[in-house]
C-alpha positions in Angstrom: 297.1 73.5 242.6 297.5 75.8 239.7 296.0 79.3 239.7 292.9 80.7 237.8 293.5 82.7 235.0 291.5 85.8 235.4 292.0 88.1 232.2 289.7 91.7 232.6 288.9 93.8 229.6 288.1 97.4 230.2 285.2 99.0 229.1 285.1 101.6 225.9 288.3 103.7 225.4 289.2 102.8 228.6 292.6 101.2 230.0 293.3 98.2 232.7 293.5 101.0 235.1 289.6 100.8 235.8 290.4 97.1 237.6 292.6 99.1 240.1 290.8 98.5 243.5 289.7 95.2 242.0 291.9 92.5 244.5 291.4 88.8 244.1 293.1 86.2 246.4 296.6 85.8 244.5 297.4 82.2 245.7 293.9 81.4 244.1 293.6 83.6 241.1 296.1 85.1 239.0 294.6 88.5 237.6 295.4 89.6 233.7 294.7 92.8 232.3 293.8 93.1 228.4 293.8 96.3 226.7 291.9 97.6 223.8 294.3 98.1 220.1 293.5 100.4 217.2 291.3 98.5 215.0 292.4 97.4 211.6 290.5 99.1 208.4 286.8 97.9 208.2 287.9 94.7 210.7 284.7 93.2 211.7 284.2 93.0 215.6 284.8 88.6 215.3 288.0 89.3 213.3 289.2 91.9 216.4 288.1 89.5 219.1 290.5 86.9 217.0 293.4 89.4 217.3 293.0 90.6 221.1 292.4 86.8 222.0 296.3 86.1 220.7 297.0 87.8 224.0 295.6 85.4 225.8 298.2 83.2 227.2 296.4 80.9 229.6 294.5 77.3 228.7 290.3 78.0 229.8 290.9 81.2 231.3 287.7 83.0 232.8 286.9 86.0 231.4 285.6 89.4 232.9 284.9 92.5 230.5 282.7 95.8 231.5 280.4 97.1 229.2 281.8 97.5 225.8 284.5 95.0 227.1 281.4 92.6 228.1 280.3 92.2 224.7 283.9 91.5 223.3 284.6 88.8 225.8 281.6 87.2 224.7 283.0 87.1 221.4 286.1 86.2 222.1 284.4 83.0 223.7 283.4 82.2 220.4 287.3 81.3 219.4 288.6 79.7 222.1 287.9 77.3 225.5 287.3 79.8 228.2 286.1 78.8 232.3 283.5 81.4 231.9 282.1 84.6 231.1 281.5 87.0 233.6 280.3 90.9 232.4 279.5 94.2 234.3 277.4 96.8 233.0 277.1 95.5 230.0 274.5 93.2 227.8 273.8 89.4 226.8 272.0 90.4 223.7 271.3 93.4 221.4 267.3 92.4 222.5 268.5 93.8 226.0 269.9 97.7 224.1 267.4 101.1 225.1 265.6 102.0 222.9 267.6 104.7 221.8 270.2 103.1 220.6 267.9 100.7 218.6 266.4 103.9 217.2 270.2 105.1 216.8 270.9 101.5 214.6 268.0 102.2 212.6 268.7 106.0 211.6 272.6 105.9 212.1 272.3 108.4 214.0 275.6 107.5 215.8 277.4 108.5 212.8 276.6 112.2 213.8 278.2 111.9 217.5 281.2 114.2 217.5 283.9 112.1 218.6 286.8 114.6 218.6 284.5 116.5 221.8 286.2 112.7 223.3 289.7 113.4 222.3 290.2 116.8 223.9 289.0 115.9 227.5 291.8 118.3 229.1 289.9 121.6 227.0 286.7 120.8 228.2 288.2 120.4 231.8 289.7 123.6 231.8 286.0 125.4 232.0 284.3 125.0 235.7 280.7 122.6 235.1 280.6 122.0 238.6 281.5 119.6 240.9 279.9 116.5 239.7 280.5 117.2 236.2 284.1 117.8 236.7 285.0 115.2 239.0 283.7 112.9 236.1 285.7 115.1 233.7 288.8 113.9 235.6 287.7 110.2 236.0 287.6 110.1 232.2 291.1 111.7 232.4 292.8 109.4 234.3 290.5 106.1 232.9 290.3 106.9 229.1 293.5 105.6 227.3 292.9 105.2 223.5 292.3 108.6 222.2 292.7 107.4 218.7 289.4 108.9 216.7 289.5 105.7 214.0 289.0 103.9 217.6 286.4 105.2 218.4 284.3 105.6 215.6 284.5 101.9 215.1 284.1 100.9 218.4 280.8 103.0 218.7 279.6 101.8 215.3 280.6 98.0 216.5 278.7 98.7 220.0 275.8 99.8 217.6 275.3 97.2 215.0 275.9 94.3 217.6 273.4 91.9 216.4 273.6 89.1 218.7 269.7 88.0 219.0 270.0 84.8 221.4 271.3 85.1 225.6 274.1 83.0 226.6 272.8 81.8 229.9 276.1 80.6 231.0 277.2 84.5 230.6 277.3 86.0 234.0 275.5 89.1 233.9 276.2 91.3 237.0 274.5 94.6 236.7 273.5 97.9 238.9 270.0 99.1 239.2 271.2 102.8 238.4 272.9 102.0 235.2 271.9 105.4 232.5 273.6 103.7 230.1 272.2 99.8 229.7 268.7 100.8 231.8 268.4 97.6 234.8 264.4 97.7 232.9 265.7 96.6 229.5 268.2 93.9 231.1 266.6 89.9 230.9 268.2 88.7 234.0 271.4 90.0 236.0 272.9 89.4 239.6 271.8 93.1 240.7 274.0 95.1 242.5 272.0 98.1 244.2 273.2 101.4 243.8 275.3 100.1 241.0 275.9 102.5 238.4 277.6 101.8 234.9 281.0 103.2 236.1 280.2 100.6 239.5 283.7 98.9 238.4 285.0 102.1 240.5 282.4 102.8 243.0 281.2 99.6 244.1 284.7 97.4 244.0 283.9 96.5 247.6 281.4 94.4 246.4 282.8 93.0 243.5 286.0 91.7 245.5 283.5 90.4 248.4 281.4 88.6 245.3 283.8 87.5 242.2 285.5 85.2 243.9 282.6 82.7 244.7 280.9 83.8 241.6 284.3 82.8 239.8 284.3 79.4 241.6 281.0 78.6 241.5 281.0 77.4 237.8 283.8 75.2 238.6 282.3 72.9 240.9 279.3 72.9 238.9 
């Protein structure tokens, strides 16, 4: 029996390094990592999905993405057969956004965010914020790969002016009732995961490798 093609995309900025205490069953699954490019000029978020589904190398594949990651592998579905569409700590629909960032969409206000504060992560780790604050300091260290600003801009821009109005119900929405960053209040429905928070891809991996797999196969038989 052939294996599933598992391909993961990370969340915003972030590498394939976030998936590291992910483990599926290898003689069932085989696990592929995808990783976020530099955007081309003004490329619309459909035409990017286009270009990171070229590295894509398996027929029906079943695609997992977090967050940011979450909304581009439900794009990508759009261009080619996929198994299914799992995402974590992420959204269905731009109905399912806080309000702030519908406010944020409306007055651009994310055009003011100071993205080079993102880009120099080792300065602001050199001053003491305490504990908490610095330990996530050196999670964003170790996690955030594409420190390109171009990136970044258009990636929070994308994020923001997502307009998808309709759920997917065949997207697999798992979700943790302490997310700060898509509120659990705002989400339609979600398979919650309690104590979940929106980095839970780190924190709560027990779970996620007790849970994909039958969430994975579940689909298949259906």
């Amino acid at each position: 029996m052939s294996k599933i093609a598992v391909y993961f995309m990370p969340g915003l900025a972030a590498s394939s390094a976030i998936f590291e205490r992910i483990n599926l069953d290898e003689t069932v699954f085989e696990m592929c990592f995808l990783e976020w490019e530099i955007p081309l000029a003004k490329e619309s978020l459909s035409d990017y999905a286009i270009r990171i589904a070229k590295n894509i190398k398996h027929p029906n594949p079943v695609l997992i993405g977090v967050s940011f990651g979450g909304i581009l592998v439900q794009e990508i579905a759009k261009h080619i057969e996929v198994r299914k569409v799992i995402i974590i700590s992420s959204v269905r629909s731009a109905v399912e956004f806080p309000r702030r960032m519908k406010i944020g969409k409306t007055t651009k206000a994310y055009k003011l965010i100071p993205m080079k504060i993102l880009l120099n992560i080792e300065k602001l780790a050199k001053y003491s914020f305490g504990e908490k604050i610095n330990k996530r300091i050196q999670l964003y260290e170790k996690f955030l790969s594409v420190r390109d600003i171009r990136y970044l801009q258009w990636a929070v821009e994308t994020v923001i002016r997502w307009d998808r109005k309709e759920i997917d119900e065949k997207v697999i929405h798992i979700h943790g009732d302490h997310d700060d960053v898509f509120p659990l209040k705002y989400i339609k429905s979600c398979i919650i995961v309690k104590g979940g928070t929106h980095i839970m891809i780190l924190n709560k991996y027990k779970w996620l490798n007790e849970n994909l797999p039958s969430i994975i196969l579940e689909e298949a038989k259906g």
